[in-house]
C-alpha positions as CSV (number, residue, x, y, z in Angstrom):
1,X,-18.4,13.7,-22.5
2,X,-20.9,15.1,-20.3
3,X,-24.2,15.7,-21.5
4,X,-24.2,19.3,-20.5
5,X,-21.3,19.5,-23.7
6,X,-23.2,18.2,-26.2
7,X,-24.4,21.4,-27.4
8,X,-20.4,22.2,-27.8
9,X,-19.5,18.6,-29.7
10,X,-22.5,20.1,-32.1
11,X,-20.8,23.2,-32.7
12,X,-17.8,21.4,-33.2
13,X,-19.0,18.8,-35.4
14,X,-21.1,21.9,-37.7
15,X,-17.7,23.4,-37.7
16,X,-16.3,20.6,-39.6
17,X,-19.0,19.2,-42.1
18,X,-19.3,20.2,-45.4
19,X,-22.1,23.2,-46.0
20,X,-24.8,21.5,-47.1
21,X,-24.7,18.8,-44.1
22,X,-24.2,22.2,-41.8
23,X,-28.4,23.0,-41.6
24,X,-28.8,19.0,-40.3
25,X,-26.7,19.8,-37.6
26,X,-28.7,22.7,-36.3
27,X,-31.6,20.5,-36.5
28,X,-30.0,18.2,-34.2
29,X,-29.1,20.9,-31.7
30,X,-32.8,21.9,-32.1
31,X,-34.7,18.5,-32.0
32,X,-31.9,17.8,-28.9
33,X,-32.6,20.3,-26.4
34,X,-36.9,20.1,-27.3
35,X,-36.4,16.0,-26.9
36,X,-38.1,15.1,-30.5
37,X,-36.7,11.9,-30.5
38,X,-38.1,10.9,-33.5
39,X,-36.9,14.0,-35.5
40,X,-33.8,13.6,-34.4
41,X,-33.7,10.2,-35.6
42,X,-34.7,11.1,-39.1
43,X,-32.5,13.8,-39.3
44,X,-29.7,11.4,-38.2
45,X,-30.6,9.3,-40.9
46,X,-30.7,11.5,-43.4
47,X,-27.2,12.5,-42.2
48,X,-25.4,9.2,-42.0
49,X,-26.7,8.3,-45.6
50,X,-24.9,11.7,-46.7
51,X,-21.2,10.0,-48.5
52,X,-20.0,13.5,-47.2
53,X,-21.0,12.2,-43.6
54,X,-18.6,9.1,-43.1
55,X,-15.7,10.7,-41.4
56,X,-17.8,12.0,-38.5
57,X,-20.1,9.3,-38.1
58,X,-18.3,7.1,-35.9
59,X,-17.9,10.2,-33.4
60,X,-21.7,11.0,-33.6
61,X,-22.4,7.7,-32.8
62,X,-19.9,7.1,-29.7
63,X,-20.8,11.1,-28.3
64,X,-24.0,12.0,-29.0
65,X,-26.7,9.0,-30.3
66,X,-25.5,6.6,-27.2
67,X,-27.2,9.8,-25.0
68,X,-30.7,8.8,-26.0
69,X,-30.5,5.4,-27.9
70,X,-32.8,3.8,-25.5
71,X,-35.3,6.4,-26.0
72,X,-35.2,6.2,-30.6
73,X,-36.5,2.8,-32.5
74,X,-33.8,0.6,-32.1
75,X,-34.1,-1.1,-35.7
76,X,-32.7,2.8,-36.9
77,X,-30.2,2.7,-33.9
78,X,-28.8,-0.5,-35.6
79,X,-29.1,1.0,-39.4
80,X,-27.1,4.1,-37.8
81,X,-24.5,2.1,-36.2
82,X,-24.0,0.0,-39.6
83,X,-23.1,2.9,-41.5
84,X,-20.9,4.3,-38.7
85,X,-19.4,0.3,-38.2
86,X,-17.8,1.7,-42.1
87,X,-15.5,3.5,-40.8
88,X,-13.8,1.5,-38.3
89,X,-10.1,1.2,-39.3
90,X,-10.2,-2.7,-39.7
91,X,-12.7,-6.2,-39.6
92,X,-11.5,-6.4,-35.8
93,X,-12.4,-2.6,-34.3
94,X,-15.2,-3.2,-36.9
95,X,-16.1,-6.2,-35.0
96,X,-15.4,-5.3,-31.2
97,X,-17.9,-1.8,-32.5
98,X,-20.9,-4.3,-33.6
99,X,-20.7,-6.4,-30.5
100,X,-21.0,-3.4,-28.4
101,X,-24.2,-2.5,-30.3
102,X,-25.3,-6.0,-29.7
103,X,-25.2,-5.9,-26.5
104,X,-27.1,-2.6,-26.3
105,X,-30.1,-4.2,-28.0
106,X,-30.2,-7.0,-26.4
107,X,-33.7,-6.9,-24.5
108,X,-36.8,-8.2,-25.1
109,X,-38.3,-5.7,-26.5
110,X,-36.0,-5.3,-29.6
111,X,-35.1,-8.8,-30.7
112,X,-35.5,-7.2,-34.2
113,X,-33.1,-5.3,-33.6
114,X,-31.0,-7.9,-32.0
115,X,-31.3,-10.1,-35.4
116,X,-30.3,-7.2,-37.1
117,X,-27.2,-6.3,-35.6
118,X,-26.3,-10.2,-35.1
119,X,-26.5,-10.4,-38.6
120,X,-24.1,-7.5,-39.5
121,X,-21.7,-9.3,-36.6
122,X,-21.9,-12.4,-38.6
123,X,-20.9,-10.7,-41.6
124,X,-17.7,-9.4,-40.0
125,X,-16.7,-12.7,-39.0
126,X,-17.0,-14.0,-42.4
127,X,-14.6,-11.5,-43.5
128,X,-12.2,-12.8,-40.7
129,X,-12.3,-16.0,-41.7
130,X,-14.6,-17.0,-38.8
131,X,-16.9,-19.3,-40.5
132,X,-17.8,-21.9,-37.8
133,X,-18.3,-18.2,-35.7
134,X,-20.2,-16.5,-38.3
135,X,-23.1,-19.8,-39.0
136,X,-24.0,-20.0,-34.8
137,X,-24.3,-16.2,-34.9
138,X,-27.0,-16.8,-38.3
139,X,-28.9,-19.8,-36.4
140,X,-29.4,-18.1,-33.3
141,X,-30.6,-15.3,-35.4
142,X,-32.9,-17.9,-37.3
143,X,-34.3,-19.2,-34.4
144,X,-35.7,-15.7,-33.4
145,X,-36.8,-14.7,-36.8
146,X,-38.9,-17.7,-36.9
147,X,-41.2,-16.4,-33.5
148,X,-41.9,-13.5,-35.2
149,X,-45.3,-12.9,-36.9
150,X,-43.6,-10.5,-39.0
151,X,-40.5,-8.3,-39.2
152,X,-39.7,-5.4,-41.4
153,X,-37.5,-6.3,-45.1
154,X,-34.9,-4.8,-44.4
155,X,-33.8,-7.8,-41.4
156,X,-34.5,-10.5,-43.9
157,X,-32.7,-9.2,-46.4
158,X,-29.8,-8.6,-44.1
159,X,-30.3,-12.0,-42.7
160,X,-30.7,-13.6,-46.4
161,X,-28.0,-11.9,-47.6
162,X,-25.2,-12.7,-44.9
163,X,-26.1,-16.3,-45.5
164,X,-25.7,-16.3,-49.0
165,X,-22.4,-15.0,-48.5
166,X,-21.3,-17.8,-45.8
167,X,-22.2,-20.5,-48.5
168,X,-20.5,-19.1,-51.5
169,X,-17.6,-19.0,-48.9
170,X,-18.5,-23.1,-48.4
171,X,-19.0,-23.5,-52.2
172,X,-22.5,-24.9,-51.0
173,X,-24.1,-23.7,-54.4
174,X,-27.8,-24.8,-53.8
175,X,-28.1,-22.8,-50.8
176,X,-26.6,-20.2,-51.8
177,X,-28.8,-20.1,-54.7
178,X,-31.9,-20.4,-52.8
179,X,-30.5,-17.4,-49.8
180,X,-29.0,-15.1,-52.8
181,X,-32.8,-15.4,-54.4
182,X,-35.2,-15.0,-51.2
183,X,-32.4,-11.7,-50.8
184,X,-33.8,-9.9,-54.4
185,X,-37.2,-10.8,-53.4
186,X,-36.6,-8.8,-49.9
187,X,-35.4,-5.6,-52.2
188,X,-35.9,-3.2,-54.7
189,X,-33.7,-4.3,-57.5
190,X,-33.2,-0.4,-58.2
191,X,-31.3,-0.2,-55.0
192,X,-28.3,-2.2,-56.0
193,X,-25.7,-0.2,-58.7
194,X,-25.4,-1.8,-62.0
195,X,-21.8,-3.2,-60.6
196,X,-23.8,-5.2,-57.8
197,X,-26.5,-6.5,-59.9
198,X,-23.9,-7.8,-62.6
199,X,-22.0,-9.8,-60.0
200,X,-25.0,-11.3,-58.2
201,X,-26.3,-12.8,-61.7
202,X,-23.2,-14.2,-62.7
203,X,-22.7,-15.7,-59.6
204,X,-26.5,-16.5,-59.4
205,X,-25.9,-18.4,-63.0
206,X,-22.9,-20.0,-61.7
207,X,-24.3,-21.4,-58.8
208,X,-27.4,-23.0,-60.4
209,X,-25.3,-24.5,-63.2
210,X,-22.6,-26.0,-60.9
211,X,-24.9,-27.2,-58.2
212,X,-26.0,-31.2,-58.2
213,X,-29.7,-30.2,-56.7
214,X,-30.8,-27.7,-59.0
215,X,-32.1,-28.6,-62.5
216,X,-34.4,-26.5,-63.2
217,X,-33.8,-22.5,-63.1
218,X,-37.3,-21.2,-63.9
219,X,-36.9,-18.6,-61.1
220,X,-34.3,-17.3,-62.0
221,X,-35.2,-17.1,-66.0
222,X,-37.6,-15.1,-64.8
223,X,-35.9,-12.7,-62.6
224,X,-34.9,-9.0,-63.9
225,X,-31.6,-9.8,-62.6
226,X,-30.6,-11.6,-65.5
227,X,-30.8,-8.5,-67.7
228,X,-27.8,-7.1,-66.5
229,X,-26.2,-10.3,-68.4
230,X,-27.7,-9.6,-71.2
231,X,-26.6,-5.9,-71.4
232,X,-23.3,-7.2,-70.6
233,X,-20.4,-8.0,-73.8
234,X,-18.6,-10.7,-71.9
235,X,-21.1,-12.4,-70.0
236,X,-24.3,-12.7,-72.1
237,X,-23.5,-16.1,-73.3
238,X,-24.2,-17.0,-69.3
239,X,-27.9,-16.1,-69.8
240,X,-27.7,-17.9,-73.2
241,X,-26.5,-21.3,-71.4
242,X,-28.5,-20.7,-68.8
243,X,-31.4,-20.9,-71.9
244,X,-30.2,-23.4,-73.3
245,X,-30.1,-26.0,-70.2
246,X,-33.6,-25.0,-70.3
247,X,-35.1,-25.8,-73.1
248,X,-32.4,-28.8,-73.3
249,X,-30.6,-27.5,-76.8
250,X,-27.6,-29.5,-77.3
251,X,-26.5,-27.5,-80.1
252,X,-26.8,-24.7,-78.2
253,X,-24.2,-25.9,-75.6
254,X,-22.2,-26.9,-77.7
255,X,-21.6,-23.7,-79.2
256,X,-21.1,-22.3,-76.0
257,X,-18.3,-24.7,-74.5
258,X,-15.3,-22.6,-75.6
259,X,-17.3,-20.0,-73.2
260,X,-17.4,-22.9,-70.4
261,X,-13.7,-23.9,-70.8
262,X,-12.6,-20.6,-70.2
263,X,-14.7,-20.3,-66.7
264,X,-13.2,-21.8,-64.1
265,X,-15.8,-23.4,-61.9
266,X,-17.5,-24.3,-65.2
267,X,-15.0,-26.1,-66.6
268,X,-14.3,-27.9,-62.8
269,X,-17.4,-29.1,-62.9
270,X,-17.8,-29.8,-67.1
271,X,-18.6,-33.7,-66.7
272,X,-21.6,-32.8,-64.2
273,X,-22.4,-30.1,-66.9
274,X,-22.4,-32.7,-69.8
275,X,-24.7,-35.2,-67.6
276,X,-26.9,-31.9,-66.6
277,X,-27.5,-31.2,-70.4
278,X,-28.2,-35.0,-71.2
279,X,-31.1,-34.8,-68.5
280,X,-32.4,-31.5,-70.1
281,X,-32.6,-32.8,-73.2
282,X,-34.3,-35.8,-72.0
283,X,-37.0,-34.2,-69.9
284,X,-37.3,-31.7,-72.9
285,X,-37.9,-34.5,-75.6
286,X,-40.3,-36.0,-73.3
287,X,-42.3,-32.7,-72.7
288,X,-42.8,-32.2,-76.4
289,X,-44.5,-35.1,-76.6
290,X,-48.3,-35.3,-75.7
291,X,-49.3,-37.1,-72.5
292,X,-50.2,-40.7,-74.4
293,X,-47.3,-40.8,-76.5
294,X,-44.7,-40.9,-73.6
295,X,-43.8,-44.4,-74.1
296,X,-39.9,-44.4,-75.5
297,X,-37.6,-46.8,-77.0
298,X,-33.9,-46.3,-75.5
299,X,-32.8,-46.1,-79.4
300,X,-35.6,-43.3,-79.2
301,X,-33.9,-41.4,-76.4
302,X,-30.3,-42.0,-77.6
303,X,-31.5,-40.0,-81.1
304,X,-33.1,-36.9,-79.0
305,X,-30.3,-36.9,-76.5
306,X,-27.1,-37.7,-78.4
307,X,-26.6,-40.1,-75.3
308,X,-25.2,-44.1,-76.7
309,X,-28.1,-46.2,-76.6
310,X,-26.1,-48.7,-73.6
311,X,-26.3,-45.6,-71.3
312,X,-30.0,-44.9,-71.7
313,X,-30.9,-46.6,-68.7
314,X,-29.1,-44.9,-66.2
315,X,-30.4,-41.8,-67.8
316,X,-33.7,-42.6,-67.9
317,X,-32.6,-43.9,-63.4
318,X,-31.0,-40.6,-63.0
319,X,-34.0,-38.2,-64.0
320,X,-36.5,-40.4,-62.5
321,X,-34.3,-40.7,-58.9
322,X,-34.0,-36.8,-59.4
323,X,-37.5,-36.2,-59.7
324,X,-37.2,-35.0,-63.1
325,X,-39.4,-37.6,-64.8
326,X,-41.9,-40.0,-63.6
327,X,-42.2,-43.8,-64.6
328,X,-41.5,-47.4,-65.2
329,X,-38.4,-48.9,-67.4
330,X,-38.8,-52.3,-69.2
331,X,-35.5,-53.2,-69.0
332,X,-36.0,-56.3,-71.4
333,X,-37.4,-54.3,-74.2
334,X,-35.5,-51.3,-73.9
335,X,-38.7,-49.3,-73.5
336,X,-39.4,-45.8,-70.7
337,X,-42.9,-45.2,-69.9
338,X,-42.4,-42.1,-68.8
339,X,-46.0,-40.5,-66.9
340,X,-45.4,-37.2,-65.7
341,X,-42.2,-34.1,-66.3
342,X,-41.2,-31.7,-64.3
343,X,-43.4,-28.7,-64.9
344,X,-40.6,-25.9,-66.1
345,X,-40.3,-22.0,-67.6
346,X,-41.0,-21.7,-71.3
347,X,-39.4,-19.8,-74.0
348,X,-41.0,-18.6,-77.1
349,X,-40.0,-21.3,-79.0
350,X,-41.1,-23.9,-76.2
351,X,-44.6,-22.0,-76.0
352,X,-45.0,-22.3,-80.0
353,X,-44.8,-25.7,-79.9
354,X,-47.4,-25.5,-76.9
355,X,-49.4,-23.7,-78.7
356,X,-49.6,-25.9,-81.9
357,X,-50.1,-28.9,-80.0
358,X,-53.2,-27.4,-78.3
359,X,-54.2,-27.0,-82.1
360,X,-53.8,-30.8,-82.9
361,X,-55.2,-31.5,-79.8
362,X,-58.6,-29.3,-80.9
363,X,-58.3,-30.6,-84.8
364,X,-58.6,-34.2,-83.3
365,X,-61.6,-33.4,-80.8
366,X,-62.9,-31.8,-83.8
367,X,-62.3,-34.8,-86.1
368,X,-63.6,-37.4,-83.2
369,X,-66.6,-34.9,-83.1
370,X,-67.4,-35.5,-86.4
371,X,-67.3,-38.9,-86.8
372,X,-69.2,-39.6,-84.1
373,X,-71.8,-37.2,-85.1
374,X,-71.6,-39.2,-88.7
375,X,-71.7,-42.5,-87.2
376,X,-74.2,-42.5,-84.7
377,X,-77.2,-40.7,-86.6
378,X,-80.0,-43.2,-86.3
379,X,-78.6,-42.9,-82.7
380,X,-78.8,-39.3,-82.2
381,X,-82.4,-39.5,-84.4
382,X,-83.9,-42.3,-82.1
């Protein structure tokens, strides 16, 4: 279509919107023939995030915003092409439309926007099946996030997000984990429908349970994600076992196994689950403990852990090769000298028993106060 019949493809296109989208469109004829690119652009944007937009947003896009797309900021060129990329009839017209914008920002001065719409490519291949496809499109993207200084949220969060998707498609839980969490932190948590946040904290939960790398959750403990769990009838025991790997409570998971069994991926993985809860209630035992009474007998351990004494010593191995605990074993004796524990996220209950050994602690520098003071008078007098 000519340029000179762009005022008519407006007319046509006020013809057909709904009312109250009807006044944007004037504005575009308006900010159009005075060339105010960037209120047009806003007005655009305001258009295509409209629901009552979608059916004409693929033919703005393809008549009139390709006019002057070299002449708008390319990052809301891309965010305009996204939301017109919905309605593309399947993944593959979807796909051959994101290449094309690709290739329009693909110039040195909008690498940005390059990452940006790589991303979104990346995501369509994922949905094809594409995988192999879908992780070179995310590392070349990588590569030119890292030269920049600094890039606006909304790339990372696309870039964070598409990547947490390829690993829950490779069942790669620890990265998927770390991607899905560096995603929240690039959003406001309020953006996402109650639907959304649901899913991602269950399959947040999931993921850190399941996954052989990650034994301590404290990030996610702490994140308002987790609420929608709890407001939730058939999946707040997740945030419960999720609690209770944490403070190591054996009873605790043991109530909740019925819960596990009926999960699949839990109950796939329920050995490494058992062995996870073991090492919890290991490295909690030894956190309750002041620093100079962290020397344990294996019969010790086996009564806090409900683990038989012969297999203390790979558990007491495991932690320690896991970076869980720190220390020596005396093999001969059957003794851990354990000298450091992973710092972790308290509950209340965790932080009483803080709390009331910061007491004893005081009493006994209280006490050692005193008898010094008793037994060294002629000391102190002299």
């Amino acid at each position: 279509m000519a340029v000179d019949s762009i005022p008519d493809f407006l007319a046509e296109q006020r013809d057909k919107a709904p009312e109250e989208l009807q006044p944007l469109i004037l504005d575009f004829e308006t900010f159009w023939e005075r060339k105010l690119w960037h209120q047009l652009t806003d007005s655009l944007v305001q258009f295509f995030n409209h629901p009552k937009s979608a059916p004409q947003r693929l033919a703005f896009h393809k008549v009139f915003i390709l006019k002057f797309a070299d002449k708008i900021n390319q990052l809301k060129l891309v965010d305009l092409a996204l939301k017109a990329a919905t309605q593309c009839k399947d993944d593959q017209e979807r796909l051959s439309f994101l290449l094309s914008v690709v290739k329009k920002v693909d110039n040195d001065t909008s690498q940005d926007a390059l990452v940006f719409a790589s991303v979104a490519v990346s995501r369509v291949k994922l949905n094809l099946n594409r995988l192999d496809d879908a992780r070179r499109d995310l590392d070349a993207a990588e590569k030119i996030l890292d030269t920049f200084d600094s890039v606006e949220t909304v790339v990372h969060a696309a870039f964070y997000d598409a990547n947490a998707s390829y690993y829950q498609r490779k069942m790669d839980f620890a990265n998927y984990y770390r991607t899905s969490l560096l995603y929240l932190a690039c959003i406001d948590l309020a953006s996402l429908s109650s639907e959304e946040r649901h899913r991602r904290a269950y399959y947040l939960s999931v993921a850190a349970l399941v996954s052989s790398s990650i034994y301590n959750f404290g990030e996610l403990l702490l994140h308002p994600i987790l609420d929608s769990l709890a407001e939730s009838e058939d999946d707040s025991w997740l945030r419960d076992l999720l609690f209770a790997f944490n403070r190591g409570d054996l009873i605790a998971f043991d109530a909740l196994s019925d819960n596990v069994a009926s999960n699949k991926l839990l109950n796939e993985h329920s050995t490494h689950l058992r062995q996870k809860i073991y090492l919890a209630a290991l490295t909690e035992a030894v956190f309750r403990r002041p620093p100079h009474d962290r020397t344990m007998t294996f019969s010790t351990i086996s009564h806090e852990t409900k683990v038989k004494q012969k297999e203390i010593e790979h558990l007491v191995m495991k932690a320690l090769s896991l970076g869980l605990l720190r220390g020596t074993i005396d093999q001969v004796d059957e003794v851990a000298h354990i000298t450091w524990v992973q710092p972790k996220v308290l509950d209340m209950k965790q932080i009483g028993n803080m709390r009331q050994r910061l007491l004893d602690w005081d009493s006994n520098v209280n006490q050692l106060g005193n008898w010094i003071e008793t037994a060294g008078k002629d000391v102190w007098a002299a």
